[in-house]
C-alpha positions in Angstrom: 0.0 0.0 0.0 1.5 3.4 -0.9 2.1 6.0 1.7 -0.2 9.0 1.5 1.0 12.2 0.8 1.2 14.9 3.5 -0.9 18.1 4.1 2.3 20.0 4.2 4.5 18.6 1.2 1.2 19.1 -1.0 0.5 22.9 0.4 4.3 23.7 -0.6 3.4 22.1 -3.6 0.8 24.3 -4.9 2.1 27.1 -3.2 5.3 27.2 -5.9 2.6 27.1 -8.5 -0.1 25.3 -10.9 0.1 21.8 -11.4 1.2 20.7 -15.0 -1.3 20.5 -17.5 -2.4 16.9 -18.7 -1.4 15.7 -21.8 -4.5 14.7 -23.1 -7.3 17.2 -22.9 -10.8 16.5 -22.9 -12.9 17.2 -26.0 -15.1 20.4 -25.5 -18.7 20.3 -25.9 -20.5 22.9 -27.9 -23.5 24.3 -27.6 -26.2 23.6 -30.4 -26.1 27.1 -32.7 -29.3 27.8 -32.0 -28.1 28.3 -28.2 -27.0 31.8 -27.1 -23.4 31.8 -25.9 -23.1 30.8 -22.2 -26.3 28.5 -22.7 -24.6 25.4 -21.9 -23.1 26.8 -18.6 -26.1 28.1 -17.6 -27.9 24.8 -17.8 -25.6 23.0 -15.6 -25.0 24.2 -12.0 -21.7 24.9 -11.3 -22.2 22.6 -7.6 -23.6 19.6 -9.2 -27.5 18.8 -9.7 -30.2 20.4 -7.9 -33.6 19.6 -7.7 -36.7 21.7 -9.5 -38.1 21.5 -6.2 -35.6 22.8 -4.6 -34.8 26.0 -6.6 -35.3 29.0 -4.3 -34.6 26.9 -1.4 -32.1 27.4 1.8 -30.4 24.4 3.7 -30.8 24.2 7.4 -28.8 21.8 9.0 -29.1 21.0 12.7 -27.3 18.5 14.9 -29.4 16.5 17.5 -28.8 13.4 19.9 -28.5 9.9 18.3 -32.1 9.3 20.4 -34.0 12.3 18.8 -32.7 11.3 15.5 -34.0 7.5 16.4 -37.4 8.7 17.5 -38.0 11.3 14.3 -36.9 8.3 12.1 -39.8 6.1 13.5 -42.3 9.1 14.0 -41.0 9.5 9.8 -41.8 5.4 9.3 -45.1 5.6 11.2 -46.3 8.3 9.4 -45.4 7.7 5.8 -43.7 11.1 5.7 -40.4 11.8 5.3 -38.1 13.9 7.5 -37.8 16.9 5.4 -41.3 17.3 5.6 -41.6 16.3 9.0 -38.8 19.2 9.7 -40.7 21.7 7.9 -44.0 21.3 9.8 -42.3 21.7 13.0 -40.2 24.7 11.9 -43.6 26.1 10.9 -45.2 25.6 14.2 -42.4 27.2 15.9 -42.5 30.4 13.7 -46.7 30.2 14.3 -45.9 30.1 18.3 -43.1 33.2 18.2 -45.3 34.9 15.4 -42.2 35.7 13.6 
């Protein structure tokens, strides 16, 4: 098994400067003419896929004990919902509560 390399040999690395070039490029794709230029980048996210549904949409990521998580699992089983939505109705009934 080969020996990884280290944080530090690699930071020196690319703090000397860019890595070479590969040999062999990838062929680029081209937009259909009919496109306007830039079509084809706008089409693909730059972060991967998203979701339609999602578009407009924030993350919210929170961190709970291994029992909560348990429990909001089987409430998400029982129910035939999943978690996400789960989430959401409980973030809306504590927005409700505060009026905010």
């Amino acid at each position: 098994m080969a020996k990884r390399p280290s944080l530090a040999e690699s930071m020196k690395a690319a703090a000397k400067g860019p890595a070479p070039e590969p040999a062999i490029e990838a062929p680029a794709q081209e937009a259909p003419a009919s496109a306007p230029a830039g079509a084809q980048a706008a089409e693909q996210p730059a972060s991967g896929y998203r979701a339609k549904t999602r578009e407009g949409m924030k993350r919210l990521t929170v961190v709970v004990a291994p029992e909560e998580h348990r429990r909001i699992k089987r409430l998400s089983a029982d129910t035939d919902r999943s978690i996400e939505d789960l989430m959401r109705e409980a973030l809306a009934s504590l927005l409700e509560k505060h009026n905010a």
